[in-house]
C-alpha positions in Angstrom: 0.0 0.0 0.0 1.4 3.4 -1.0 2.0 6.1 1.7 3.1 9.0 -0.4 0.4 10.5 -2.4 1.1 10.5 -6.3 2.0 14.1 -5.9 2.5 17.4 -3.4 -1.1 18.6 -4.2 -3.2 18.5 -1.3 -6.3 18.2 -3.3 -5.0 14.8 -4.6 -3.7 13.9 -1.5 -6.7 14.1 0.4 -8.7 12.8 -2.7 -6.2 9.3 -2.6 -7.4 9.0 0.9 -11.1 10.6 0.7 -12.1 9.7 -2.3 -12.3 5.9 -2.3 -16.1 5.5 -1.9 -16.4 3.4 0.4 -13.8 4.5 2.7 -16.0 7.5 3.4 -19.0 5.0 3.7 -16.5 3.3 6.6 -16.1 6.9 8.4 -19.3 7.9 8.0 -20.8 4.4 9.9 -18.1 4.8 12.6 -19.3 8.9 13.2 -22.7 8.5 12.3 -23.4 5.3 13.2 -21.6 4.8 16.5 -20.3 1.2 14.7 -16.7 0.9 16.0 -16.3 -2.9 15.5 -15.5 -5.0 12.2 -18.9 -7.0 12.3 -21.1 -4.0 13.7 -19.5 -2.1 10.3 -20.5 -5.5 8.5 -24.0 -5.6 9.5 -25.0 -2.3 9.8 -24.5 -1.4 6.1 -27.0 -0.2 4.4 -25.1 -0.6 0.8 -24.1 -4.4 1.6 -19.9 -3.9 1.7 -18.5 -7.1 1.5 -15.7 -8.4 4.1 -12.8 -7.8 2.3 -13.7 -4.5 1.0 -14.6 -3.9 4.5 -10.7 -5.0 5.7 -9.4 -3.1 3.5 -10.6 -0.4 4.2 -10.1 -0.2 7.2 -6.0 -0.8 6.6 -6.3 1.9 4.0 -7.8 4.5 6.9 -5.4 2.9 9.9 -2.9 3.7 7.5 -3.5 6.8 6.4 -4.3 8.2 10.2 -7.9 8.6 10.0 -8.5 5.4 12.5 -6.7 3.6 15.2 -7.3 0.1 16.0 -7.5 -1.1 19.7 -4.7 -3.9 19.8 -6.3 -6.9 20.8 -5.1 -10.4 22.2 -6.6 -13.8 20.1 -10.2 -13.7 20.5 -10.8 -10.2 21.2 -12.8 -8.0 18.9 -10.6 -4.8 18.1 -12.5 -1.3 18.4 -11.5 1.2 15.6 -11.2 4.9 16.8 -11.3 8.2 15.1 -8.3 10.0 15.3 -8.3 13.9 15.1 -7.2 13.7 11.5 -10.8 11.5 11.1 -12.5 13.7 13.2 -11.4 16.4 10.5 -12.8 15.2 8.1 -16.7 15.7 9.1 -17.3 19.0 7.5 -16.0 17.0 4.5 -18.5 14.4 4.9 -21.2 17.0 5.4 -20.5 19.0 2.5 -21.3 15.7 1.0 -24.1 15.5 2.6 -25.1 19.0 1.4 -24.3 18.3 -1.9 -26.5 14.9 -2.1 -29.3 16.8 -0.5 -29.1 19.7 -3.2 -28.9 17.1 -6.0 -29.7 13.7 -5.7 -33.4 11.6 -4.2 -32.6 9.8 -1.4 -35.3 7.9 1.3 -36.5 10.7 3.8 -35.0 8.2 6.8 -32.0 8.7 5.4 -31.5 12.9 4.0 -33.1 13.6 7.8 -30.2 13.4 9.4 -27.8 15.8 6.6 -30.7 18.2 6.8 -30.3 18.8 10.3 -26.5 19.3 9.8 -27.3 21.0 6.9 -29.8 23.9 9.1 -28.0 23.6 12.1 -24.3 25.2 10.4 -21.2 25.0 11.8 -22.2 25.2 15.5 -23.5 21.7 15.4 -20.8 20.7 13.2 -18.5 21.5 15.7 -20.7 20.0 18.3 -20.8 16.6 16.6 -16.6 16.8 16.2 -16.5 17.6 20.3 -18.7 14.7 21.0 -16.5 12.8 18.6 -13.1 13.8 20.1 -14.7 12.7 23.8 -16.2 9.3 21.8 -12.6 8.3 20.3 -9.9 10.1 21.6 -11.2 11.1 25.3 -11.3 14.6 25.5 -14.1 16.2 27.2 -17.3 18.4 25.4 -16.7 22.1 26.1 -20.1 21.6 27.4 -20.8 18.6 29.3 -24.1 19.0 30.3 -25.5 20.1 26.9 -27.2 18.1 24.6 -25.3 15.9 22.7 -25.3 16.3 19.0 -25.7 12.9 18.1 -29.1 12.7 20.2 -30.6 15.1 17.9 -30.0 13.6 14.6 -30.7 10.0 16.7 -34.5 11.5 17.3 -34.7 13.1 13.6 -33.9 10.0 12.7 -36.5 8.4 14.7 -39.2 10.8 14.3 -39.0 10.7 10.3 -38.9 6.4 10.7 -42.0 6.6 12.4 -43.6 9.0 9.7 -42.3 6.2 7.1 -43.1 3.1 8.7 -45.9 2.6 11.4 -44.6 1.3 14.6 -46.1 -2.3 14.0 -44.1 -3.1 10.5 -40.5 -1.5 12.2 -38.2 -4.4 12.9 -36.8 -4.8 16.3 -33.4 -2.7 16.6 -30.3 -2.6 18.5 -29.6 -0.9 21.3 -31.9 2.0 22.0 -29.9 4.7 21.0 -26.6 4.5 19.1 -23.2 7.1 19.9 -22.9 9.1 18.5 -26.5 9.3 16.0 -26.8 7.2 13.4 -25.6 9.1 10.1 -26.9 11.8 8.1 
């Protein structure tokens, strides 16, 4: 695997990293989607990625300093972790966001989430990124005792399920609420 981008632009070396589609789909279940674990990642995707893409992955973002992985001994299940060069890249994924709001359909249970992001600006883009740094990297909100960002796009996400899908014909989830939020 290559560590030096193709050349000094930082355009094209952000796009070697960022612009593999489903390395972004990996970062965007492990902010959004609180999944921090190989076989959460595996069974929580909602475009299918297979196992070796997933691995893959994953070595392509330890390797280029987006993620950590928890060392583990035989047996254990290794945690991946954001560092603060992943963290960094949130406004990146919602300017994505933003831009597949603006131009392309997409299920309401799913744009709920970016919309929020997309109305609530910077301040709760940096909200999400200081929940974040406390989630992976274990240092605290500015705020401790606000509201956590991640609980607001978790109840958009709810409220606009249960618009979609009456409560009766919703399959039984995970755990109750996810860290932080689903995704947008």
């Amino acid at each position: 695997m290559a560590t030096e981008p193709r050349s000094g632009c930082p355009i094209n070396a952000a796009v070697e990293v960022l612009g593999d589609p489903w390395a972004v789909i990996v970062l965007r279940d492990i902010m959004f989607g609180g999944r921090r674990h190989f076989r959460e990642l595996i069974a929580g995707s909602e475009e299918g990625i297979a196992t070796n893409i997933l691995a893959g992955r994953l070595k392509l973002l330890v390797a280029a300093d987006l993620l950590t992985r928890e060392e583990t001994r035989r047996g254990q299940r290794a945690a991946y972790s954001l560092t603060e060069a992943g963290i960094q890249a949130l406004p990146i994924m919602v300017a994505l966001g933003n831009w597949g709001l603006a131009h392309r359909e997409g299920e309401r249970r799913l744009r709920v989430r970016a919309e929020l992001l997309r109305d609530g600006g910077p301040q709760l883009v940096q909200e999400m990124m200081d929940e974040l740094r406390e989630i992976h990297i274990g240092v605290p909100r500015p705020d401790p005792g606000a509201p956590r960002a991640s609980e607001r796009l978790h109840a958009a996400y709810e409220a606009a399920l249960a618009v979609e899908t009456p409560a009766s014909a919703r399959p039984m989830s995970g755990p109750a609420r996810r860290s932080p939020g689903d995704r947008p």
